[in-house]
N, C-alpha and C positions, 0 to 999 in steps of 0.2 A: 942409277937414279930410279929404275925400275922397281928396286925394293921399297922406295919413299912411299909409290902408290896406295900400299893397304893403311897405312898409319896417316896419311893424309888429311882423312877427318876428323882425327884425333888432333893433331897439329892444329889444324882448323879453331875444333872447339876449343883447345889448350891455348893458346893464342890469343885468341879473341875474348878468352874468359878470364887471362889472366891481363893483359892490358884493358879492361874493361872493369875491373876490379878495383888495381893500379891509379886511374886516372879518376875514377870516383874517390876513393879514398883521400889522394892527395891533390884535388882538386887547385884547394886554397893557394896551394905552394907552388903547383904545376902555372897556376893563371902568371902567378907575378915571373917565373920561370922563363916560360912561353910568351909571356905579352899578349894570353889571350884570353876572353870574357868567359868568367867562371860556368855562366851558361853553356856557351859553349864548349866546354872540354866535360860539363856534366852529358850533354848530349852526346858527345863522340864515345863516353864512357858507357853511357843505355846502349847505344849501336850497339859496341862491344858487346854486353853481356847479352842484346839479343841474337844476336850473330853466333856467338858461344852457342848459346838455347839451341837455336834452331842445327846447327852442322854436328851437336852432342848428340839430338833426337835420330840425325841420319847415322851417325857411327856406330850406334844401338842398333841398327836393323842389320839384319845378316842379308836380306835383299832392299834396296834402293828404288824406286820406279827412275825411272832417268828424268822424266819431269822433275821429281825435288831435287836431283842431282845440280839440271840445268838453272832452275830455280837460284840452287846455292850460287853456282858462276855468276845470273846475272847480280845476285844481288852484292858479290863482292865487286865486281866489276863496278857499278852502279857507285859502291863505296869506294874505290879506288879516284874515281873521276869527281866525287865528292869530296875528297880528301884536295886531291888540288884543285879544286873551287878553292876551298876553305883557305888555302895556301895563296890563291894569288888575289881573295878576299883582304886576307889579315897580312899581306907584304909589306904594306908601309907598315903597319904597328908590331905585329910581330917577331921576336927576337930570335936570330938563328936558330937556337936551341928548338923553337916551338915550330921554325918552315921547317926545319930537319924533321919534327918529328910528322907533321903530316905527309910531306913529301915520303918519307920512310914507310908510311903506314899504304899508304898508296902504294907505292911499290910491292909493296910484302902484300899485301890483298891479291893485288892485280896480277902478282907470281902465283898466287894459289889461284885465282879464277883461272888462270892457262892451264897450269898444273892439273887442277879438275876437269877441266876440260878437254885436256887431250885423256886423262884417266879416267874419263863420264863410263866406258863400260867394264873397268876394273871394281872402278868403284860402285855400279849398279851392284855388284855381286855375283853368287852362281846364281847360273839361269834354270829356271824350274825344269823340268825331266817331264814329259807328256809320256803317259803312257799309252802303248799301240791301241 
């Protein structure tokens, strides 16, 4: 599991930029799908592509500050506990297919905010060299 660490914010932005894409695109089909308001799965779909944005900008640097690191945790975390809001929001109206996929997306968030965060100083990078 140790090797997932360097590719993690790759996975991150690849993830989030690709269900983010996904859910915009097929919005119309996903609502009647899911049983849920085309607003809403447009929004879950921006999340996505910002969440993409921002964890693509951190996998571009060769060093991290651990602030953006942390940053990134909380805010999948943040999105994890959003996702099931949204889930036990939309229970009565919503159709398996659509609590599967929040509850899913949550989960999968909330495995990457741990994951980052136990990996917060892999993933900062090498640490600069002071000279004497």
């Amino acid at each position: 599991m140790d090797r997932l660490a360097p590719q993690l914010l790759w996975i991150d932005c690849g993830a989030a930029a690709l269900a983010g894409v996904l859910v915009l695109l097929f919005t119309p089909w996903l609502a009647g799908l899911y049983g849920l308001p085309q607003g809403v799965l447009q929004g879950i779909g921006a999340v996505n592509l910002l969440y993409g944005a921002y964890s693509f900008s951190l996998a571009l640097r060769r060093r991290r500050p651990l602030a953006l690191i942390a940053l990134l945790v909380a805010a999948n975390g943040a999105w994890a506990v959003a996702c099931l809001a949204m889930a036990l929001r939309f229970a009565g109206s919503a159709t398996g297919f659509g609590l599967v996929h929040l509850v899913g997306e949550a989960v999968f968030v909330g495995g990457l905010a741990a994951c980052e965060w136990h990996w917060r100083g892999r993933l900062a990078g090498p640490k600069e060299v002071v000279a004497p």
